[in-house]
TORNUSE-117704 format. One line per 5 residues: number of its first residue (from 1); their letters; for each residue x, z, y of C-alpha. Coordinates in steps of 0.001 Angstrom, whole numbers. Layout:
% residues N
NUM	A	X,Z,Y  ...
% end
This chain:
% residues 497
1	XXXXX	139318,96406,155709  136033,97217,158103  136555,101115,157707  139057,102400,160391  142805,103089,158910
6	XXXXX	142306,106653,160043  138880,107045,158125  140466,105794,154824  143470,108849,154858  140279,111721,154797
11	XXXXX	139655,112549,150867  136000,113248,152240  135788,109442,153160  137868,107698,150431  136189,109880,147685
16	XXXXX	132885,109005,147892  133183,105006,148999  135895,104695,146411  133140,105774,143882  131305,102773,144749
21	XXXXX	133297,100546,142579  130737,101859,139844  127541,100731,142034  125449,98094,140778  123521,97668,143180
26	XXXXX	124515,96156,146769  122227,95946,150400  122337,92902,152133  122390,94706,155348  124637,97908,155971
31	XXXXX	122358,99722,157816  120353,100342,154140  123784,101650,152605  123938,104132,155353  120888,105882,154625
36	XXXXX	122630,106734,151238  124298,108938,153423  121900,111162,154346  120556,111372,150443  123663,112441,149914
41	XXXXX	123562,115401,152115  120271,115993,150918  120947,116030,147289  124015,118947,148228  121897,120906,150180
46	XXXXX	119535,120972,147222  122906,121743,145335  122518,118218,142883  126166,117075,143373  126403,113404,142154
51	XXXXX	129241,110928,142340  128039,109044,146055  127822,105579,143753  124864,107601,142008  123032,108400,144678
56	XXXXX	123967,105039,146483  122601,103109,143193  119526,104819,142426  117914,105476,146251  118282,101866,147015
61	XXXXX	116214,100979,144321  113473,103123,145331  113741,102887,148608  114092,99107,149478  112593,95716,148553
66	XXXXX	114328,93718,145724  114914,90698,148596  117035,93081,150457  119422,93941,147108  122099,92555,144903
71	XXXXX	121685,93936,141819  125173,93252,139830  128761,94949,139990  130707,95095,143049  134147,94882,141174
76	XXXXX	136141,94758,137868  136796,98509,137300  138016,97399,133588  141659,98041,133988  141370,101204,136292
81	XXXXX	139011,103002,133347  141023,101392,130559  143266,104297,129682  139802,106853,129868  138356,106619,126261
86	XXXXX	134865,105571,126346  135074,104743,130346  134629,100916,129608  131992,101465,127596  130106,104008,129746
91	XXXXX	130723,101333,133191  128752,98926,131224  125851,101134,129754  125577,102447,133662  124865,98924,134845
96	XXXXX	122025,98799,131794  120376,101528,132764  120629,100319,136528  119041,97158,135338  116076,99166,133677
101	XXXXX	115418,101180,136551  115006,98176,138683  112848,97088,136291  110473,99845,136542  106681,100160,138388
106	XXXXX	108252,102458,140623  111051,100461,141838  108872,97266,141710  106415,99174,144547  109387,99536,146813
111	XXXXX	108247,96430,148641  104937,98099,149016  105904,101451,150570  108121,102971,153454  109390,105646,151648
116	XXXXX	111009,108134,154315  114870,109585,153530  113065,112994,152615  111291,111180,150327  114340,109478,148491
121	XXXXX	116499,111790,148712  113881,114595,146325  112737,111484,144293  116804,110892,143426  117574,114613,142819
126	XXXXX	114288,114716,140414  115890,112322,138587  119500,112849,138196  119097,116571,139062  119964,117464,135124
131	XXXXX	122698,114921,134735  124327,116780,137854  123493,120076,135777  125844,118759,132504  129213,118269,134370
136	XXXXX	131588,121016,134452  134593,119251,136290  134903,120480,139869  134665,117571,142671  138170,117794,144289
141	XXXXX	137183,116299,147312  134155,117098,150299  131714,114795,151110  132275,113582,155186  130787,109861,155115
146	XXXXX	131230,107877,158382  128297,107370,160452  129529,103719,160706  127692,101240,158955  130187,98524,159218
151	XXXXX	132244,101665,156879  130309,100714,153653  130640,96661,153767  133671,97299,151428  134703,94262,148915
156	XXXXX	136016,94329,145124  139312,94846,146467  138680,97282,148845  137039,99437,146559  139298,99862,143421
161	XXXXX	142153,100551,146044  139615,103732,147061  139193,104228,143567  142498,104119,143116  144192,106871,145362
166	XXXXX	142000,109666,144234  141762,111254,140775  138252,110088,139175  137895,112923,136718  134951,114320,138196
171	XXXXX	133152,110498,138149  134210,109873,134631  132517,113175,133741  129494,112343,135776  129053,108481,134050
176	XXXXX	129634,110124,130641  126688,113112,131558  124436,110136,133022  125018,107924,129363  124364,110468,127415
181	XXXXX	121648,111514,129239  119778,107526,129753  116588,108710,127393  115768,111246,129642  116674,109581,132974
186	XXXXX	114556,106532,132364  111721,108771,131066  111628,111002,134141  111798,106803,136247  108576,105697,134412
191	XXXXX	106988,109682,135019  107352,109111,138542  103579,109304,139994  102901,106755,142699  100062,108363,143667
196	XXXXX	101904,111314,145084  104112,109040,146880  101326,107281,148307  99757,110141,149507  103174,111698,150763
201	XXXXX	102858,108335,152902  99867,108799,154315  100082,111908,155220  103597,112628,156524  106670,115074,155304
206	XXXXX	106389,117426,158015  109217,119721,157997  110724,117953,154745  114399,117436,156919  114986,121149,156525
211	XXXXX	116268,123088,153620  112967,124548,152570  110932,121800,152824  112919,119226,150368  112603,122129,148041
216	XXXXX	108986,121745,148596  108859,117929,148341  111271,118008,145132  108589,121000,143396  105692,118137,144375
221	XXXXX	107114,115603,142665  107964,117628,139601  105079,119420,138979  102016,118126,136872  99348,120073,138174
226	XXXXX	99736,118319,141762  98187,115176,140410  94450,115949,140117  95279,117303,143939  96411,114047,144818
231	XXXXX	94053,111785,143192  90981,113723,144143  92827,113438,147892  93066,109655,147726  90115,109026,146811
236	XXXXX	88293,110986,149579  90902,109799,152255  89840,106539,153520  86576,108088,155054  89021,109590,157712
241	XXXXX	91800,107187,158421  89850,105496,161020  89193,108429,162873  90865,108022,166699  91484,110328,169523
246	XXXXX	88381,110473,171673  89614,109830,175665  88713,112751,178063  87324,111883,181743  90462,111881,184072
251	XXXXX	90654,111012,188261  94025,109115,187696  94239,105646,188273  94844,104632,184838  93085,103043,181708
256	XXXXX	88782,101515,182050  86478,103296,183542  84383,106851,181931  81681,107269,184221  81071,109268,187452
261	XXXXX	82435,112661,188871  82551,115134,191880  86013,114740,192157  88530,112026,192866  90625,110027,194417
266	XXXXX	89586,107515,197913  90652,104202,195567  87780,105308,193081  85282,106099,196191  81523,104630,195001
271	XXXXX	81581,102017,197857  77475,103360,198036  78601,106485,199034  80180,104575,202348  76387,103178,203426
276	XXXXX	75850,107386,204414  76087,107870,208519  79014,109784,209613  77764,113130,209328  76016,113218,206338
281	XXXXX	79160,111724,204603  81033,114289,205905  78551,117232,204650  78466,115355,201601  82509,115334,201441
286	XXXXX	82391,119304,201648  79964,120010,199347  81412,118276,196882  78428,116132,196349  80314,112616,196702
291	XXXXX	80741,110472,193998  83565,109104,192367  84688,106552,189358  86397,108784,186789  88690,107283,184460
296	XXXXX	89173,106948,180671  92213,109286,180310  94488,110645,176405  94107,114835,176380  96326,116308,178348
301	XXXXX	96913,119286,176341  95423,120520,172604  93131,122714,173753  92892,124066,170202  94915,124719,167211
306	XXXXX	93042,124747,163820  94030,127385,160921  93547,125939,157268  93526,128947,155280  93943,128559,151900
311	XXXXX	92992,131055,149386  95795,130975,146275  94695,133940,144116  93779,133570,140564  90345,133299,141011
316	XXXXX	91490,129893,142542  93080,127843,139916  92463,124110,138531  89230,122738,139851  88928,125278,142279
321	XXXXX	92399,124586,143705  91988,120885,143265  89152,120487,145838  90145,123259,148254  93767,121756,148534
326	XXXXX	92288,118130,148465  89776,118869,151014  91907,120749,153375  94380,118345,153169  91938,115748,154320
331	XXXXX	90461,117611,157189  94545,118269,158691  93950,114472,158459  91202,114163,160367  91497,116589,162846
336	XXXXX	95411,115488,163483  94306,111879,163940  91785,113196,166591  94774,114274,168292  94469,118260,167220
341	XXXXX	97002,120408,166031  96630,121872,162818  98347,124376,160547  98679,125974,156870  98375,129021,155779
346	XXXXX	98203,130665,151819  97110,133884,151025  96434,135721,148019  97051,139885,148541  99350,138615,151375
351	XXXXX	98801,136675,153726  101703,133942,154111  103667,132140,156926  102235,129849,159211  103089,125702,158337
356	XXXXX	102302,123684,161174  102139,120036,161006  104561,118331,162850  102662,115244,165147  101009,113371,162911
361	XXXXX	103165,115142,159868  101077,117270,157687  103363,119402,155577  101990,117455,152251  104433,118691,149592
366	XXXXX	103970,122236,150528  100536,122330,150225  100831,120506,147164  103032,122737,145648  102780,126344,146936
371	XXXXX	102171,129054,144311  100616,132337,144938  101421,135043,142462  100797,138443,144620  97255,139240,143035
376	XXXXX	94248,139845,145397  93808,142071,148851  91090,140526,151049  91189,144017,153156  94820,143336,153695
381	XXXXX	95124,139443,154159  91950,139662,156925  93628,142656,158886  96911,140890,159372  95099,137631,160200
386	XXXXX	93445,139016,163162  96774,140726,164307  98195,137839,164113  95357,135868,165876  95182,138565,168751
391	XXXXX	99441,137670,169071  98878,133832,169286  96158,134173,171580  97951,135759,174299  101268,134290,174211
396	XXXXX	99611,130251,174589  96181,130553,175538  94579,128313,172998  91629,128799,170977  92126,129124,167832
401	XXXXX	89899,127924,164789  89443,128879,160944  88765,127036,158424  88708,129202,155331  88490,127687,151847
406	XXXXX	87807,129697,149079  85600,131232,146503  82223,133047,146340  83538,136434,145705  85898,136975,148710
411	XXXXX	84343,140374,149244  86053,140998,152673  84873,144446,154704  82696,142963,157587  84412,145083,160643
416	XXXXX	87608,142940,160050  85786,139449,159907  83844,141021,163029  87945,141698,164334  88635,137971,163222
421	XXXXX	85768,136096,164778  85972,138125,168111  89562,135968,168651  88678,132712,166532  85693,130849,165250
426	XXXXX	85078,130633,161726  84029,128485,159212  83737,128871,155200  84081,126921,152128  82737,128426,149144
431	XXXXX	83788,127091,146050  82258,127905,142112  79910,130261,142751  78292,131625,140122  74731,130129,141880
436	XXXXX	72950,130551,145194  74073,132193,148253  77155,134261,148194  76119,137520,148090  78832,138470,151041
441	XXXXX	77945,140707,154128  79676,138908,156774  78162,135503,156383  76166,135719,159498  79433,135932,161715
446	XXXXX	80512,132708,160405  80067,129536,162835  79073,127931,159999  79348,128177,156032  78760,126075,152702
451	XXXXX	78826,126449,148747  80060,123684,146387  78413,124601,142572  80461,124517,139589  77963,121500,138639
456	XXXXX	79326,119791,141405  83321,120344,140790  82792,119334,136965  81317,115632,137750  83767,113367,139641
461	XXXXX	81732,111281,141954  79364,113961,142722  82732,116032,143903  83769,113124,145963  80560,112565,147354
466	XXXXX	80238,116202,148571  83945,116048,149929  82784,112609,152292  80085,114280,153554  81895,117405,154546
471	XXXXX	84176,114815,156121  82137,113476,157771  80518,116376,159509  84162,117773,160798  84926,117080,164172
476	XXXXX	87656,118318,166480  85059,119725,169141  82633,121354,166838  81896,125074,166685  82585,124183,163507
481	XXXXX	85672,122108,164175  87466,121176,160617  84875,123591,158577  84241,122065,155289  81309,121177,153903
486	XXXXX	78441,119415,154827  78066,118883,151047  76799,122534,150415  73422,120742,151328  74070,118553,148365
491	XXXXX	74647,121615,146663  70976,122960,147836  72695,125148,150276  72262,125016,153710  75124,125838,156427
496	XX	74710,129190,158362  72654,128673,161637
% end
């Protein structure tokens, strides 16, 4: 047997590979059926407990190419289940509804996507969460799979002698739940929106490991509203995947040459500077007037980090919400791909925690689907902001940069945008205004400022339009840096001076 003697006398080993005599489906390679370990500890930290064979089943489908699989059962459970009424019955209407899953679009564009663990793990819990919900019988073991792939290359044999030493009640209970639930199951498979998986793709999980953040990613996937986000994000996306990391002049001996400099190294000397008499090169040397070859060099350091703030009041629902999500979401992009750091923040009478991205993570799913439900204080939200600012500011030095996005009427008292833009510089997005300038106090502090029209948010390839352009003015060095909207002069607005 490939599983160690001493791994098969844990119940928290034989329990959950001895419920693989129900899978269906089978990897080619073992390193596949180990990542149905870590759904597993995903789906019972989200508290979705599922027999293993479940969770084994379903994430493979959605998670690997058909090449890689076997779809088919791994053994002849028949007599085991015979003396179970219904248990027979249920083993086969399992494998059906195994076969229609890997039947469906979703599954299909497996081969097409590298869908993370994160990712697999919420998509599996979305979908077998209420079958988990309908079973009453207690698991009588704890989960403790081996880290060992060569642990899960267990044959028919094998695995109804795992079945075998453990009582199944709990898997019985769970196949029954799962049959009687199959309407609902496969409706919730063909539900699944590939665009929000496609975006989750492009734009990273960051932070979806921890606790919070799958509850984040499994909210995304379940909730409705997300998709006009996510369309209206993949459409404007491609005008910023190309964006690159700019190289900064360095004196080390490494990558092509940037151009000249006062300061370097003897190896990047100009040799003209040699053709100087003795004494002149000398004066020339302590001056600091020689020439030298500097060299293409990757930042050292982010110099900056950039503050999407997000306003999530009520004056900010559907279209509103739609672009300003969409479009921040898009500038992270940007700016994180031109090797900035960015982070989140919500407010609505508070002002929420701080979400940084994570590398070239952005925390998709919690932007997608964060809720704000605390009413409206701009007084407060602005006050704690620059507290907060001051704090960041002197503990690592960087300058920070604000990118607000949010509607015409945020009527906040000018001496505490004057307290915010002494520490940061800002930039605005207006959204829906009821026409013309915003009639706001404090737009003269801003770096820079725009308004999108309703006009603009009802028609969709004016709204896109607008969105590319603002693109297309951010850039990570700007006074402006990740500021939306070059599309308020679409809009007939014009961006503060």
């Amino acid at each position: 047997m490939p599983a160690a003697a001493s791994l098969l006398s844990d119940p928290g080993v034989v329990g959950p590979l001895g419920s693989l005599a129900l899978s269906h489906v089978r990897p080619l390679s073992s390193a596949l059926a180990l990542r149905a370990a870590v759904w597993q500890r995903d789906l019972e930290r989200l508290g979705v407990v599922l027999p293993f064979a479940f969770v084994h089943d379903f994430g493979l489908l959605f998670a690997a190419p058909r090449e890689q699989l076997k779809i088919g059962p791994r053994c002849e459970l028949g007599p085991l289940v015979a003396k179970t009424a219904g248990a027979a019955e249920a083993v086969t209407a399992y494998r059906e509804i195994i076969d229609e899953v890997a039947q469906s679009e979703a599954s299909q564009r497996a081969r097409d996507a590298k869908r993370s663990d994160a990712l697999v793990g919420a998509l599996v819990a979305r979908l077998l969460g209420a079958v988990a919900r309908r079973v009453r019988t207690r698991r009588p073991y704890a989960t403790a799979l081996p880290a060992d792939a060569g642990a899960f290359e267990l044959g028919g044999p094998d695995l109804v002698g795992l079945w075998a030493r453990l009582d199944r009640g709990f898997e019985l209970e769970s196949l029954a739940a799962l049959v009687r639930g199959r309407l609902l199951v496969l409706t919730l498979v063909d539900a699944v929106d590939l665009d929000t998986l496609q975006l989750l793709g492009l734009l990273g999980l960051g932070g979806a490991g921890a606790a919070g953040g799958q509850v984040d990613l499994l909210a995304a996937l379940g909730n409705p509203s997300t998709h006009d986000i996510v369309s209206f994000s993949l459409e404007i996306l491609p005008s910023v995947l190309e964006t690159k990391s700019r190289p900064a002049a360095s004196t080390f001996a490494a990558h092509g040459y940037a151009g000249l400099g006062r300061r370097g190294t003897v190896d990047s000397l100009v040799l003209t500077e040699l053709a100087w008499d003795e004494d002149e090169l000398v004066r020339r040397l302590l001056d600091d007037e020689v020439l030298y070859y500097s060299r293409d060099q990757s930042r050292d350091e982010v110099r900056r980090v950039h503050h999407l703030l997000i306003d999530a009041s009520a004056s900010m629902r559907g279209e509103r919400a739609t672009f300003a999500r969409g479009l921040a979401l898009a500038t992270a992009k940007k700016l994180v791909l031109a090797g900035e750091e960015v982070a989140f923040r919500f407010f609505d009478a508070r002002l929420y925690e701080l979400v940084r991205g994570q590398g070239r993570e952005l925390p998709t799913a919690y932007v997608l689907s964060f809720k704000g439900e605390r009413g409206r204080n701009p007084t407060r939200v602005f006050a704690a902001l620059a507290q907060e600012l001051a704090l960041s500011r002197r503990r690592d030095g960087r300058e920070p940069v604000v990118h607000l996005f949010t509607h015409a009427a945020q009527d906040v008292p000018r001496p505490l945008v004057a307290a915010v833009r002494a520490e940061a510089r800002i930039s605005a997005v207006f959204i829906a205004p009821g026409g013309g300038e915003p009639d706001l106090d404090y737009l003269d502090l801003l770096d820079a400022h725009w308004v999108v029209s309703h006009q603009t948010l009802g028609e969709s390839a004016a709204r896109a339009e607008t969105a590319r352009a603002i693109l297309g003015k951010v850039q990570a060095d700007a006074p402006a840096g990740a500021a939306a909207a070059a599309g308020a002069a679409a809009e007939g607005g014009a961006p503060a001076p």
